[in-house]
N, C-alpha and C positions, 0 to 999 in steps of 0.2 A: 712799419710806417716809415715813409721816409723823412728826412728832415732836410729842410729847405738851408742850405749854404751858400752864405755871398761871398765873392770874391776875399775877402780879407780869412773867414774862415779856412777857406781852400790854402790860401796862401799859407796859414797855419799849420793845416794839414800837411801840405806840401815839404815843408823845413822839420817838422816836428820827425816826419816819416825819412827826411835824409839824413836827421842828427836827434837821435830821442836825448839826449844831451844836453841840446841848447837852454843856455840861459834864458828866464822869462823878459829879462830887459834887450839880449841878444833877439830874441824869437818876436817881440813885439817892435823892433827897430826894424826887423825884415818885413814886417806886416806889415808897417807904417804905421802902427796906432802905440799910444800911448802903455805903459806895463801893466795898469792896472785892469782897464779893458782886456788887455789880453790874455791875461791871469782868468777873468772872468767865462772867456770865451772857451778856453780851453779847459778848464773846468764842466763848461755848459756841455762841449763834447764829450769828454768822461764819460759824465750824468746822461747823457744821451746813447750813450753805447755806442757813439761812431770811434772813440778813441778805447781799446779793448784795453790797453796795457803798457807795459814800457819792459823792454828787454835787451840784454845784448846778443847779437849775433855772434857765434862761435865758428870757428873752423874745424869739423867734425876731422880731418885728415890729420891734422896738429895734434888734435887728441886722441890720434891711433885709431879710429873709425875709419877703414881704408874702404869701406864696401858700403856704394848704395844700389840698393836694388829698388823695382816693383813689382807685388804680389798681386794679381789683378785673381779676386774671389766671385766665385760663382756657388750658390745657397744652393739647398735642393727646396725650401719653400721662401718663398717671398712674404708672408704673413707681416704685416708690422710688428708683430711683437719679436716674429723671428729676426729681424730686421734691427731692431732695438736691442735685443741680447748681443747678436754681433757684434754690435755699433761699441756695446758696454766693454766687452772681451775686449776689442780694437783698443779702447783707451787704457787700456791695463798692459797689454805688450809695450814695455819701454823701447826696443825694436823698432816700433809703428810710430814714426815723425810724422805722418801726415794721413788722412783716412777719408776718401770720398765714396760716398754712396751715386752709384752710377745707372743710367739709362742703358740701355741696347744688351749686349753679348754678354756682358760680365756684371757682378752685383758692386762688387767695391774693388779700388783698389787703393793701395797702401802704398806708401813711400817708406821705405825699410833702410836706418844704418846700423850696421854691425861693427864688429874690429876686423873680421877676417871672412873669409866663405863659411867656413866649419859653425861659428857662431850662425850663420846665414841659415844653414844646410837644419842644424838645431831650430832654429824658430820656422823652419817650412814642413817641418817633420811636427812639430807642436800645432800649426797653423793646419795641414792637410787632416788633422783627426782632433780639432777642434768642433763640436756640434754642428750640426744641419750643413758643415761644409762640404760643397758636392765635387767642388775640384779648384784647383790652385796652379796660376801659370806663373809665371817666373821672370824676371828681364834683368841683368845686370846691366850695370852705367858704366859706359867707354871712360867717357867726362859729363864733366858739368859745361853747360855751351851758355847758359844765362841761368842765374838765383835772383831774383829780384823781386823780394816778397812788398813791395811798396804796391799801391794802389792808383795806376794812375790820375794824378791831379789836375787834368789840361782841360 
């Protein structure tokens, strides 16, 4: 279900997703409304499930994470439940940053950081003779060209 957000929301959204930080008297002066309304509002988001969490961003290369790769997997049945089991595997690989279930050629695939190849080389060798897995392609990252996990607010 979606939820209907008027512009002061957005705007909320908007600051909240540049600085998960901001003070609630900071964050309602950008709003234009008063702190305690926007105590409220932000809250109401929470409880709404449009606001999931609050975290910091890390620099995986700082922390010796030199390697991202993507694993793009192909099942041999598509069954939901087969579908679900991987889905469950997927979040249990601490490896596995990111994991879409995908239309067309491939069934998922996976955004993968390791420390090194070898590390890499280890969870493709665990991942290729993991259950119902029918094959596993591979792509290392040159660079990163844009990260910008916000949702546009415009």
């Amino acid at each position: 279900m979606k939820v209907r957000l008027d512009q002061i929301d957005r705007k909320i959204l908007k600051e909240l997703q540049s600085d998960g930080r901001i003070t609630n008297v900071e964050l309602a002066r950008r709003a234009g409304i008063s702190a305690p309304p926007c105590l409220r509002r932000v809250r109401a988001l929470e409880e709404a499930g449009i606001i999931r969490g609050y975290r910091a961003l890390l620099d995986e290369k700082s922390l010796g994470y030199d390697v991202t790769a993507f694993a793009y997997v192909s099942l041999a049945r598509q069954a939901e439940a087969d579908l679900i089991q991987f889905e469950e595997r997927a979040a249990q690989w601490p490896i596995v940053r990111e994991c879409f279930m995908l239309s067309g050629e491939v069934d998922f695939v996976m955004k993968c950081v390791a420390r090194d190849l070898r590390d890499f080389q280890t969870f493709i060798i665990e991942l290729t003779g993991a259950p119902n897995v029918e094959s596993v392609r591979t792509s290392l990252t040159i660079r990163e060209s844009k990260n910008d996990p916000a949702v546009p607010m415009d």
